[in-house]
Backbone and ligand atoms as CSV (ligand in chain L), in Angstrom:
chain,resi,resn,atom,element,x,y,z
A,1,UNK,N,N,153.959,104.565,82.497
A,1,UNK,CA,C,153.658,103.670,83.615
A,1,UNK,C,C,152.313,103.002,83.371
A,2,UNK,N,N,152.389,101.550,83.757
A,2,UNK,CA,C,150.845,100.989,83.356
A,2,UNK,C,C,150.984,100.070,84.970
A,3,UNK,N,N,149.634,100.620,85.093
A,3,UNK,CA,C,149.207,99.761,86.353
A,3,UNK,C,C,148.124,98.425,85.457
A,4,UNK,N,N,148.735,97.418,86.110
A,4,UNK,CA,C,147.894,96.317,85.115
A,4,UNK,C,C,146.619,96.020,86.375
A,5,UNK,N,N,145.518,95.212,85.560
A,5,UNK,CA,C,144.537,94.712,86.848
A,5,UNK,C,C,145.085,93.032,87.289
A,6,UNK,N,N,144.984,92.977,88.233
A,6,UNK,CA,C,145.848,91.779,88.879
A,6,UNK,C,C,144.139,91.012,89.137
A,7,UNK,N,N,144.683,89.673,88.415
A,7,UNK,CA,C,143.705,88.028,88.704
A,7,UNK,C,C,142.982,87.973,89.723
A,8,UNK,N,N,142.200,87.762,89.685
A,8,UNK,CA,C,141.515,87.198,91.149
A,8,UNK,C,C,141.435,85.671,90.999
A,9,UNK,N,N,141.949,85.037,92.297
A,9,UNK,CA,C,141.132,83.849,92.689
A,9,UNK,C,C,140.024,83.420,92.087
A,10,UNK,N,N,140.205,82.244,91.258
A,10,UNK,CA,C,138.798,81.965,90.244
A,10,UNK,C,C,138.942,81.688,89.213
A,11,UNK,N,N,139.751,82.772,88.396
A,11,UNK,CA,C,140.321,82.920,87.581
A,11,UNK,C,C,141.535,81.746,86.921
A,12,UNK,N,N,140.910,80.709,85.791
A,12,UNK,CA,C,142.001,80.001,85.629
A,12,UNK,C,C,143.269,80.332,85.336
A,13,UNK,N,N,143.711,81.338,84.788
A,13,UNK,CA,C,145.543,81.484,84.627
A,13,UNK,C,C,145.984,80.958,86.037
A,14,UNK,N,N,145.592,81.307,87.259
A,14,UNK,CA,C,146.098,81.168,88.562
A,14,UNK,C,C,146.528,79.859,88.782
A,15,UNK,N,N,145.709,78.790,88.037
A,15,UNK,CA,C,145.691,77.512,88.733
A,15,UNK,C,C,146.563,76.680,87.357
A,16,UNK,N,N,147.215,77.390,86.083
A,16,UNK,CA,C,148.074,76.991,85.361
A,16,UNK,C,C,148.768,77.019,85.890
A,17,UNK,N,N,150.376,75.703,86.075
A,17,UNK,CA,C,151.361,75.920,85.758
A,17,UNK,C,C,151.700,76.089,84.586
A,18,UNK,N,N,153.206,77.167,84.943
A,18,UNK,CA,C,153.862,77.642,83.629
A,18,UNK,C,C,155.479,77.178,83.739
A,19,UNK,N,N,155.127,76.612,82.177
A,19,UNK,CA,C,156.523,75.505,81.653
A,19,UNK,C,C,157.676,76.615,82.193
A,20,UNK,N,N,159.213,75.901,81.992
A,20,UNK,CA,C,160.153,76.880,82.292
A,20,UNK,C,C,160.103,78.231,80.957
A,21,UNK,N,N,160.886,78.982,81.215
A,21,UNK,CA,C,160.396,80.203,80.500
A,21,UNK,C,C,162.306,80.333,79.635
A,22,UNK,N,N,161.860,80.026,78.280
A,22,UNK,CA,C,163.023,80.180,77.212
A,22,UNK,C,C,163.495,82.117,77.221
A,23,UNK,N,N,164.393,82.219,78.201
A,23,UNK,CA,C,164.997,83.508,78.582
A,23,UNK,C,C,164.780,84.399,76.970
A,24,UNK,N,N,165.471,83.979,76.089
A,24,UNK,CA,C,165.774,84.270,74.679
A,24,UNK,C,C,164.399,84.853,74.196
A,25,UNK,N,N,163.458,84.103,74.088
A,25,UNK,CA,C,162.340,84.307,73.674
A,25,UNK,C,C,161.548,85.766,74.265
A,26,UNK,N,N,161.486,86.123,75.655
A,26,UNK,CA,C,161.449,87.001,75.704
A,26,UNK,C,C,161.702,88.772,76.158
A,27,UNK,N,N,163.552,87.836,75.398
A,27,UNK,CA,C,164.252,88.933,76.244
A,27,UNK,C,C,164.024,90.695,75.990
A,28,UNK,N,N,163.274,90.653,74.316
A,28,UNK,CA,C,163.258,92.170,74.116
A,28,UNK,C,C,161.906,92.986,74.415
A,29,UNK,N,N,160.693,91.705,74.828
A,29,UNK,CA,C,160.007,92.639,75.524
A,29,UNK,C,C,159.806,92.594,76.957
A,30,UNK,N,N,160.985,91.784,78.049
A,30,UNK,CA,C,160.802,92.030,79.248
A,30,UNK,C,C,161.122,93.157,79.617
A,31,UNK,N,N,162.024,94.554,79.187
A,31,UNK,CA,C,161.884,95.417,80.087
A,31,UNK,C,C,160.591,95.871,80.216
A,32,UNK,N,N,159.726,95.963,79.003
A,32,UNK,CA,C,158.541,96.455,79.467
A,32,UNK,C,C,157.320,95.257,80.523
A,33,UNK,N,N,157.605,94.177,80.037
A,33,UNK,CA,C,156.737,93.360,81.223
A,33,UNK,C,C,157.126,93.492,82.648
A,34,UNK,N,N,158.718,93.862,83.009
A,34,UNK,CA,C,158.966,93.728,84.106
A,34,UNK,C,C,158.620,95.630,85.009
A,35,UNK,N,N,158.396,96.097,83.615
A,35,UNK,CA,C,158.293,97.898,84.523
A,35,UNK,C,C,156.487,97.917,84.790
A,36,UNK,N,N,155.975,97.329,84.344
A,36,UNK,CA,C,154.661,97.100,84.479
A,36,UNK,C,C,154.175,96.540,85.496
A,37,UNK,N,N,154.702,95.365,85.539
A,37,UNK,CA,C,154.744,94.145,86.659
A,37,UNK,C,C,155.231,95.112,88.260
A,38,UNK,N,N,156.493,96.064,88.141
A,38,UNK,CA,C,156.864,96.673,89.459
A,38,UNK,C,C,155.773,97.850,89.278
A,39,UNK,N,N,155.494,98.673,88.354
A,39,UNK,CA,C,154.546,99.465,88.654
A,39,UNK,C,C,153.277,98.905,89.485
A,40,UNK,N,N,152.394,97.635,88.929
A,40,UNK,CA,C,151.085,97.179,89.185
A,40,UNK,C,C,151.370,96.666,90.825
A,41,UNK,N,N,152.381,96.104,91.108
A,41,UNK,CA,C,153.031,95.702,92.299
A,41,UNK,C,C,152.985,96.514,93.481
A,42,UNK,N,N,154.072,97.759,93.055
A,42,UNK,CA,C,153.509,99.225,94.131
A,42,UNK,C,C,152.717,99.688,94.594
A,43,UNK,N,N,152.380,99.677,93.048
A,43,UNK,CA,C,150.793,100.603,93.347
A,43,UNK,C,C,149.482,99.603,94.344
A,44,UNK,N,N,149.648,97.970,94.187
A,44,UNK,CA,C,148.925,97.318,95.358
A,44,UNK,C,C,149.577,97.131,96.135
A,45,UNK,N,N,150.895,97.441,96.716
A,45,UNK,CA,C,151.572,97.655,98.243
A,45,UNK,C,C,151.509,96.057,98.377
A,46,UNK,N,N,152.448,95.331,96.951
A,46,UNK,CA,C,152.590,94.408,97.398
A,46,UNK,C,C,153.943,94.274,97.846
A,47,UNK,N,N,154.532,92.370,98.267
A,47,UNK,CA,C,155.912,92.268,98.117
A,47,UNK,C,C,156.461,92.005,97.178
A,48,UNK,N,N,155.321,91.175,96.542
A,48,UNK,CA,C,155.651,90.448,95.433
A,48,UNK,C,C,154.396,90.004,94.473
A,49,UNK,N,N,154.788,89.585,92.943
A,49,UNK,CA,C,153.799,89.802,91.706
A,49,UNK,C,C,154.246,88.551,91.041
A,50,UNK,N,N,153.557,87.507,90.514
A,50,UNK,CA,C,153.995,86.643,90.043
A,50,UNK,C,C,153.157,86.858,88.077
A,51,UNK,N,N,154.035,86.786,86.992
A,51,UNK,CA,C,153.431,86.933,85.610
A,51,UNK,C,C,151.995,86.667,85.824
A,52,UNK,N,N,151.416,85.132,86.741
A,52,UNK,CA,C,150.288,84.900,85.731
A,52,UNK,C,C,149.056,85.746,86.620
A,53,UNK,N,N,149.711,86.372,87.855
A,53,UNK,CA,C,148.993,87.557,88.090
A,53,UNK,C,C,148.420,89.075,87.343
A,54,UNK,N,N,148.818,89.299,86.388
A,54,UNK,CA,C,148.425,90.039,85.704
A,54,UNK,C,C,148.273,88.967,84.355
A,55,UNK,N,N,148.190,87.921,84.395
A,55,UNK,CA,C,147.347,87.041,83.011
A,55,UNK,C,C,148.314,86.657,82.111
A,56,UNK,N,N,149.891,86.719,82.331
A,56,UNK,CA,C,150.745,86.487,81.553
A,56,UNK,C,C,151.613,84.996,81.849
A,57,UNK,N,N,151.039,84.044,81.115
A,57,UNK,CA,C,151.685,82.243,81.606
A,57,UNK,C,C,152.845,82.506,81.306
A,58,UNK,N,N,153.947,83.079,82.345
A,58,UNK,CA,C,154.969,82.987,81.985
A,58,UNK,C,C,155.753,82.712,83.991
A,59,UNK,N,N,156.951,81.749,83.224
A,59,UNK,CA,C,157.483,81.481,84.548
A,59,UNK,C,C,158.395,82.773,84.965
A,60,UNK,N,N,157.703,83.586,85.847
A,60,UNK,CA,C,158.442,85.146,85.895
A,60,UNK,C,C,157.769,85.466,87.605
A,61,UNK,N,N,158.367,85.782,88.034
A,61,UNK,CA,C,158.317,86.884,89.490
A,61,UNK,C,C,159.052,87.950,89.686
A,62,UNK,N,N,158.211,88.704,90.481
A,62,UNK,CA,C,159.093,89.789,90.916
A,62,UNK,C,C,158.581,90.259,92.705
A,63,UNK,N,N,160.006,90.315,93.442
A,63,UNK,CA,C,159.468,90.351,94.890
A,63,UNK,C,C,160.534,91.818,95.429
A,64,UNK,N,N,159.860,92.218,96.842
A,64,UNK,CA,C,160.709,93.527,97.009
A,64,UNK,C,C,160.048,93.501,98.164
A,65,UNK,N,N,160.479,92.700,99.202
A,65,UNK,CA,C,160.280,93.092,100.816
A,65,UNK,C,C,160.843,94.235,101.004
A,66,UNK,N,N,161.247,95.147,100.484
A,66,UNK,CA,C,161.638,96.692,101.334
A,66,UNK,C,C,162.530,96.233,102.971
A,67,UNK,N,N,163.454,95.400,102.757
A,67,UNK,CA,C,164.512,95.274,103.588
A,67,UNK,C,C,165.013,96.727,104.114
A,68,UNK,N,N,164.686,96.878,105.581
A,68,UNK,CA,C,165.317,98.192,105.873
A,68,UNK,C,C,164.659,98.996,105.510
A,69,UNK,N,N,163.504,99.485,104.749
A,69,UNK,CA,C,162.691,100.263,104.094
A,69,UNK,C,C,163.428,100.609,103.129
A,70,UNK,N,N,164.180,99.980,102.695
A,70,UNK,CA,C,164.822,100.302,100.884
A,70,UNK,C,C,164.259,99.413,100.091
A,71,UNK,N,N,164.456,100.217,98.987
A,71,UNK,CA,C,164.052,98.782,98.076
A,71,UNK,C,C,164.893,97.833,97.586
A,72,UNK,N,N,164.763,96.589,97.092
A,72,UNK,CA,C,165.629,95.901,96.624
A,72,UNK,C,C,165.026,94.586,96.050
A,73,UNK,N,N,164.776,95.226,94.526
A,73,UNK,CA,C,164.022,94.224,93.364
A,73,UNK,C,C,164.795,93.154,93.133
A,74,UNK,N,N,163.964,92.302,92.977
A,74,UNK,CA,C,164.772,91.303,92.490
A,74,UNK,C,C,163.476,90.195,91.537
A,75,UNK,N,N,164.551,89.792,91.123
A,75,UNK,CA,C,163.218,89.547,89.644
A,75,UNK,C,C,163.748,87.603,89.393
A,76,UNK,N,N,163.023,87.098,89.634
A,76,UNK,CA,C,162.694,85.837,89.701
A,76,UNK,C,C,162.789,85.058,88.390
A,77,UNK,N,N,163.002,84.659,87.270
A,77,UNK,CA,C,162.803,83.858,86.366
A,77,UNK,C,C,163.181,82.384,86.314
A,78,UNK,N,N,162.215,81.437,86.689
A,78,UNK,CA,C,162.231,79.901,86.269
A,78,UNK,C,C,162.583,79.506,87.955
A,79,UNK,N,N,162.357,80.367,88.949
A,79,UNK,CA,C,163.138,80.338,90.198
A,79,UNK,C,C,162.705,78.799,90.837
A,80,UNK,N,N,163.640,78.160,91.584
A,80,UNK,CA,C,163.186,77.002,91.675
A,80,UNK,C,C,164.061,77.126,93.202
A,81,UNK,N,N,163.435,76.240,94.585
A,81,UNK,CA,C,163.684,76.173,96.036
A,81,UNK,C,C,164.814,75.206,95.924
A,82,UNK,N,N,166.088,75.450,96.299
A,82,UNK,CA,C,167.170,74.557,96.156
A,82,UNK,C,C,167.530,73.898,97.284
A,83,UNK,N,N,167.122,74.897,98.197
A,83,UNK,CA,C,167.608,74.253,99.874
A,83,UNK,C,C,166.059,74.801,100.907
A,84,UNK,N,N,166.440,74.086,101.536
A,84,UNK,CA,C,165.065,74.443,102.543
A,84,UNK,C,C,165.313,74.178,104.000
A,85,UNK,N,N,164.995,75.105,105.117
A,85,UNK,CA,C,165.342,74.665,106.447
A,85,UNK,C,C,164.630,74.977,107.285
A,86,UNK,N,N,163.794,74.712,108.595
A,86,UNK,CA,C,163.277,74.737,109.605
A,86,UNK,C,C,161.314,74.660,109.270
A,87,UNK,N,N,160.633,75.377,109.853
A,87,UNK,CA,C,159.361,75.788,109.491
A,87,UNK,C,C,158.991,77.091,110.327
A,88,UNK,N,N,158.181,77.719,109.292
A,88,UNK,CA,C,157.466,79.086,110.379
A,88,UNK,C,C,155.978,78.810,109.967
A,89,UNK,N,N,154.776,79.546,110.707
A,89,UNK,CA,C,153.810,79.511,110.762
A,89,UNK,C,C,153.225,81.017,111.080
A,90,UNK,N,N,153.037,81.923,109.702
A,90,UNK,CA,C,152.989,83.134,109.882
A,90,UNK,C,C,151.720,82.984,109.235
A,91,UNK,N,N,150.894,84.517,109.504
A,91,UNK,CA,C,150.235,84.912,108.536
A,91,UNK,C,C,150.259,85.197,106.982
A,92,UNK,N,N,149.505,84.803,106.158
A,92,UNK,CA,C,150.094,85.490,104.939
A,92,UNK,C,C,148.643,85.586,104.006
A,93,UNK,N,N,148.985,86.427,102.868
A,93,UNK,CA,C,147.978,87.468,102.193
A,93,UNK,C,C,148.464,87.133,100.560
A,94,UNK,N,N,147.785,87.568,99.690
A,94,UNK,CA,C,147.863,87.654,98.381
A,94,UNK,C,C,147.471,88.744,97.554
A,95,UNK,N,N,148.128,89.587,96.824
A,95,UNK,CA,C,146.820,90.175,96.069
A,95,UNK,C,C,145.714,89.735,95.298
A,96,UNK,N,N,145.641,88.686,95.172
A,96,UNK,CA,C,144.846,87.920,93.749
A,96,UNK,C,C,143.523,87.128,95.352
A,97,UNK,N,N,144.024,87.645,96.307
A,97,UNK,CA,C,142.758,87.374,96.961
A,97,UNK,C,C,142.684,88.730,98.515
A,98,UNK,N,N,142.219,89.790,97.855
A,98,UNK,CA,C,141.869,90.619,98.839
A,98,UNK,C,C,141.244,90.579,99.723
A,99,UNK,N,N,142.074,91.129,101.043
A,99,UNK,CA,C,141.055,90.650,102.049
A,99,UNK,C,C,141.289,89.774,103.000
A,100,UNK,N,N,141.951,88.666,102.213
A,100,UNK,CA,C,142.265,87.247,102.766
A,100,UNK,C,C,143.418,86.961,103.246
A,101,UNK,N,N,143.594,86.690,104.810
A,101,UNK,CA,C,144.906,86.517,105.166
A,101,UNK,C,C,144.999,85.239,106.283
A,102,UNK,N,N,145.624,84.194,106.408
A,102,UNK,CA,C,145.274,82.879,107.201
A,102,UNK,C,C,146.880,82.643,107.765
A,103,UNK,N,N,147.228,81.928,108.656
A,103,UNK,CA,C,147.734,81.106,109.138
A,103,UNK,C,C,148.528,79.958,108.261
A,104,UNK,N,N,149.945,79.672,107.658
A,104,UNK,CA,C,149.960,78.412,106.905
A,104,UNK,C,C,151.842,78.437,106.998
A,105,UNK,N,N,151.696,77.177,107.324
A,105,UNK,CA,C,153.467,76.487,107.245
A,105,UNK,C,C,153.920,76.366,106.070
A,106,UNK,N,N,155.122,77.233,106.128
A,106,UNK,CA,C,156.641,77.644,105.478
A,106,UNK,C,C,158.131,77.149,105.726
A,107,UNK,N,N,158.021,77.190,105.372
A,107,UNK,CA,C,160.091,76.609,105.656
A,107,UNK,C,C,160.526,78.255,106.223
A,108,UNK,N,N,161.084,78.057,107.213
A,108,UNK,CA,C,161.853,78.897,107.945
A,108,UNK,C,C,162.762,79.892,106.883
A,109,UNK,N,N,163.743,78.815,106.086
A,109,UNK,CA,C,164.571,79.529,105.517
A,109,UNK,C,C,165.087,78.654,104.420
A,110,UNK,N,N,165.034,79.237,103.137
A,110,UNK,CA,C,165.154,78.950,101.855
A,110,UNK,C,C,166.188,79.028,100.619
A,111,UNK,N,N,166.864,78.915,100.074
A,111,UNK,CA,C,167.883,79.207,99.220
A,111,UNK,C,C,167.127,78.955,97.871
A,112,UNK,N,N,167.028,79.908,96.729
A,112,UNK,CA,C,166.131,80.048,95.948
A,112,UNK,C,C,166.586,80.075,94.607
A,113,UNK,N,N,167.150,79.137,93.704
A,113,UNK,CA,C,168.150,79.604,92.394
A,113,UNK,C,C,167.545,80.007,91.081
A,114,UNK,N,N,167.272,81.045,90.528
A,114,UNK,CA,C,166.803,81.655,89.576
A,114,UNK,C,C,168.027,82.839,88.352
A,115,UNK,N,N,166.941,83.110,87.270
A,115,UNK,CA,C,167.681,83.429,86.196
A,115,UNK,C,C,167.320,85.111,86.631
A,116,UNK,N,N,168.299,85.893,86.676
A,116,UNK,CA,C,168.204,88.045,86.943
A,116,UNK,C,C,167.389,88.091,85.325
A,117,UNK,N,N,166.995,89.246,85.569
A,117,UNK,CA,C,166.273,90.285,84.607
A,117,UNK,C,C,167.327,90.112,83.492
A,118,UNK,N,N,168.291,90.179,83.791
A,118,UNK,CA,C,169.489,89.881,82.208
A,118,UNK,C,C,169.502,88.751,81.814
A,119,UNK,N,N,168.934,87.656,82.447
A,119,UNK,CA,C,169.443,86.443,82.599
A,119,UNK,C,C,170.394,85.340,82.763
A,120,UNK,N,N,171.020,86.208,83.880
A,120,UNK,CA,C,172.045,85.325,84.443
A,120,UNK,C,C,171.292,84.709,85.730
A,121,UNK,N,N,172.022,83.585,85.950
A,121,UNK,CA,C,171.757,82.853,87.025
A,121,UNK,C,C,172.555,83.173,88.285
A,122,UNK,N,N,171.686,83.008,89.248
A,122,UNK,CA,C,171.989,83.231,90.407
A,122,UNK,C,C,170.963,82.965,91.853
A,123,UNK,N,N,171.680,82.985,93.053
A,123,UNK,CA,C,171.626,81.867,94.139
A,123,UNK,C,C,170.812,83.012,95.062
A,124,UNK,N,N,169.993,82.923,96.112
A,124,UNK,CA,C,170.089,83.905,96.790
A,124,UNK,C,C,169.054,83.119,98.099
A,125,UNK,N,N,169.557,83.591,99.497
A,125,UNK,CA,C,168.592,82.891,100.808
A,125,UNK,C,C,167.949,83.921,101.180
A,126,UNK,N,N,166.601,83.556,101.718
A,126,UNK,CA,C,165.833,84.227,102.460
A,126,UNK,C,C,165.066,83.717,103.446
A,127,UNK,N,N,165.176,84.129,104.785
A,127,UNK,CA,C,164.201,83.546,105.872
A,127,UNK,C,C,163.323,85.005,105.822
A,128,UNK,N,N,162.478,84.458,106.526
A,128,UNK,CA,C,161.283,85.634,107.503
A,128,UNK,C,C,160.514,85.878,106.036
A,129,UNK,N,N,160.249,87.072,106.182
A,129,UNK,CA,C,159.172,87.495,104.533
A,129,UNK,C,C,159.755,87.413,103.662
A,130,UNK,N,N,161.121,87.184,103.549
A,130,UNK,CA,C,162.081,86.871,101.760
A,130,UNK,C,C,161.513,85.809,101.467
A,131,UNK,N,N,162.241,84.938,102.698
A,131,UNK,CA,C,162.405,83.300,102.500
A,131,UNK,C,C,160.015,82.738,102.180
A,132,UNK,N,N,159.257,83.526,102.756
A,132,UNK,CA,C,158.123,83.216,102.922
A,132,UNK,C,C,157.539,84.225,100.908
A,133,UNK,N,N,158.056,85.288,101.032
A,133,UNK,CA,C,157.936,85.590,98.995
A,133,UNK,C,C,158.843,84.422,98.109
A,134,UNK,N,N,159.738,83.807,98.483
A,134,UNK,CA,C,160.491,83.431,97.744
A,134,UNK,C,C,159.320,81.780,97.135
A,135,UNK,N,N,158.661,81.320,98.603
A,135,UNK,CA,C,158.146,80.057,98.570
A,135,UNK,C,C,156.319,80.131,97.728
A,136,UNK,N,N,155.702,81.577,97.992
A,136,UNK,CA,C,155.015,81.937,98.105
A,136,UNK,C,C,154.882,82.071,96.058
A,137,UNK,N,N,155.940,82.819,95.879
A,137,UNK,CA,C,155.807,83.390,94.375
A,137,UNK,C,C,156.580,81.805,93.782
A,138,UNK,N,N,157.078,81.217,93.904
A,138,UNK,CA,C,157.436,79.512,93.176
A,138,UNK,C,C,156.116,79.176,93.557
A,139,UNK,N,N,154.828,78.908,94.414
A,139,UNK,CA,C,154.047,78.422,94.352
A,139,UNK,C,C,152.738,79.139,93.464
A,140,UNK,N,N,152.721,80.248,92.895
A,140,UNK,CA,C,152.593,81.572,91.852
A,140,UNK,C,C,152.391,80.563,90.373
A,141,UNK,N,N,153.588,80.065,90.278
A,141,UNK,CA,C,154.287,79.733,89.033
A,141,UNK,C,C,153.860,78.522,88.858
A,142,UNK,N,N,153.711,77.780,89.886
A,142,UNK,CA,C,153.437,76.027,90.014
A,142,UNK,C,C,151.710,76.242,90.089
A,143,UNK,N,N,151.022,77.568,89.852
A,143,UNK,CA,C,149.617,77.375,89.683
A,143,UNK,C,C,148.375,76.709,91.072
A,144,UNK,N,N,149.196,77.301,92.550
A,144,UNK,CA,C,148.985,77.416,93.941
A,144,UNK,C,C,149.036,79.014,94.736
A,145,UNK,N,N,147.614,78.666,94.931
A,145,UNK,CA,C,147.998,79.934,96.112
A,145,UNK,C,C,148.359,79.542,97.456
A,146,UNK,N,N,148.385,80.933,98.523
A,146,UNK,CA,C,148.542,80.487,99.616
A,146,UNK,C,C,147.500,79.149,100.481
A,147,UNK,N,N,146.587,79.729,100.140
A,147,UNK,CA,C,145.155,78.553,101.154
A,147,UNK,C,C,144.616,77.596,100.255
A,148,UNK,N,N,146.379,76.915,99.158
A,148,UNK,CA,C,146.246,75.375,99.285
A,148,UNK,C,C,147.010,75.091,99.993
A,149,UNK,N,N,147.520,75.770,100.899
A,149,UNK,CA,C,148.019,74.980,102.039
A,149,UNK,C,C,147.615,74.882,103.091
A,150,UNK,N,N,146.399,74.955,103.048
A,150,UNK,CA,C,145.800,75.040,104.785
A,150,UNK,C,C,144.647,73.453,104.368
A,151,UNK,N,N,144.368,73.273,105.706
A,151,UNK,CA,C,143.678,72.105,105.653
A,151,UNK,C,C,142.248,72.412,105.114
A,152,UNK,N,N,141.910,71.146,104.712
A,152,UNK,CA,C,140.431,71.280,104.358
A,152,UNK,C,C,139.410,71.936,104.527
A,153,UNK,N,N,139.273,71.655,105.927
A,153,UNK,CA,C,138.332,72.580,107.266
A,153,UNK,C,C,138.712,74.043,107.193
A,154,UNK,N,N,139.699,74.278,107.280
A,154,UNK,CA,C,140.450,75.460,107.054
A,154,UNK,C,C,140.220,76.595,106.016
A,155,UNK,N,N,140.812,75.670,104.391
A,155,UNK,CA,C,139.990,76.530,103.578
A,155,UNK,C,C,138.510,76.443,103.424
A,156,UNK,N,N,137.714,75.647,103.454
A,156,UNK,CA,C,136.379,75.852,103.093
A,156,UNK,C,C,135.481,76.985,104.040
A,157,UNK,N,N,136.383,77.240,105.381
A,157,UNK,CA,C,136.144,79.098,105.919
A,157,UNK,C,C,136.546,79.789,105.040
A,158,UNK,N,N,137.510,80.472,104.553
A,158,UNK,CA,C,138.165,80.569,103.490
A,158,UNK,C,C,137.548,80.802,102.620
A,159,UNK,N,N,137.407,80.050,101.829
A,159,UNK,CA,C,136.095,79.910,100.351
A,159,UNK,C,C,135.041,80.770,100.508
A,160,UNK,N,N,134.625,80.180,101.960
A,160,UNK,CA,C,132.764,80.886,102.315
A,160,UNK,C,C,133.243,82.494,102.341
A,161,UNK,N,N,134.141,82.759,103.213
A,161,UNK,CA,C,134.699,84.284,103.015
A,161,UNK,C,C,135.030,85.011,101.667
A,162,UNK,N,N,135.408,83.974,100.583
A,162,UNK,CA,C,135.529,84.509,99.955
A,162,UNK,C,C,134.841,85.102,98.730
A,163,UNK,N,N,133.914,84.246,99.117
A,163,UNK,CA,C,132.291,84.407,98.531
A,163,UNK,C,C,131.771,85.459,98.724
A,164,UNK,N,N,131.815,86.217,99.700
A,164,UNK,CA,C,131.467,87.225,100.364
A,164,UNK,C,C,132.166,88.697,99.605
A,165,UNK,N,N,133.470,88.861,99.861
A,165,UNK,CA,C,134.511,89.613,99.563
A,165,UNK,C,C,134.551,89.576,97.818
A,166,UNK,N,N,134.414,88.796,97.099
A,166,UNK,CA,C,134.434,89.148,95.577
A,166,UNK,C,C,133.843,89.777,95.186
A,167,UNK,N,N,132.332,90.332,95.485
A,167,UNK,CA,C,131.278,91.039,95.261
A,167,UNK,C,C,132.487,92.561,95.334
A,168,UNK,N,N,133.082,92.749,96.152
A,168,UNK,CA,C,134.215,94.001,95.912
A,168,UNK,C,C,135.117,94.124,95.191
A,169,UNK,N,N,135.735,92.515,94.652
A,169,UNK,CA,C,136.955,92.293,93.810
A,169,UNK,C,C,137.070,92.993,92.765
A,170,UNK,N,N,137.856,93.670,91.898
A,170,UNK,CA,C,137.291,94.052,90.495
A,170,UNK,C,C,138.290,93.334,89.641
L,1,NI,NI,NI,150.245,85.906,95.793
């Protein structure tokens, strides 16, 4: 088991996008990127882990709202928002910025088409915290966190806070 150290905010990998990801290329060492990726994940009590969170430019996620308090992985590759419907306005958090949790508009509910851990393709919807990991970890990949979506005024509280809080980051 390897717990990896997850990016902080600041950190350029975060603000790369990463090209689509040639399945083939790295199909024989994803089991180990992806047992790493759910280990480092757990162990920060996240929902979800996007590659270039642990420093790896690769178009890859992995999310696990604990539906029901079970688990149920599901592993993201090249995932792209196919359908989109309503808006919510929840709180939301990151690991790559501890600490930090704001206010920011989501699409209600999402249909999300990506390549499985084997790499097959496949379709899958999520509203509430699916549909909000699903939008959250594609914006991961596209080299956005959550508080570029808040207004100006908005993040630059934000920022100043976060100025504060890195002095703990490791
Ligand atoms: Ni995040």
């Amino acid at each position: 088991m390897s717990i990896l150290r997850i990016v902080k905010h600041g950190e350029p990998v975060l603000k790369k996008p990463c090209p689509p990801l040639d399945y083939d290329s790295i199909r024989l060492e994803l089991p180990r990127i992806l047992r790493d990726m759910w280990d480092t994940m757990y162990a920060a009590q996240g929902v979800g882990l996007a590659a270039p969170q642990v420093g790896l430019h690769l178009r890859l996620s992995v999310v696990d709202v604990r539906p029901e308090g079970k688990a149920q992985r599901l592993v993201l590759i090249n995932p792209q928002i196919i359908a989109c419907e309503g808006s919510m306005f929840e709180e939301e958090g990151c690991l790559s910025l501890p600490g930090v949790y704001a206010k920011i508009q989501r699409h209600a509910r999402v249909r999300v088409r990506a390549l499985d851990a084997r790499g097959r393709p496949f379709e899958m919807e999520g509203a509430g915290l699916l549909g909000r990991a699903f939008q959250h970890e594609v914006d991961h990949l596209d080299g956005k966190l959550f508080i570029d979506h808040l207004s100006f005024t908005d993040k630059l509280k934000v920022l100043a806070l976060v100025k504060d809080l890195r002095r703990d980051w490791m």
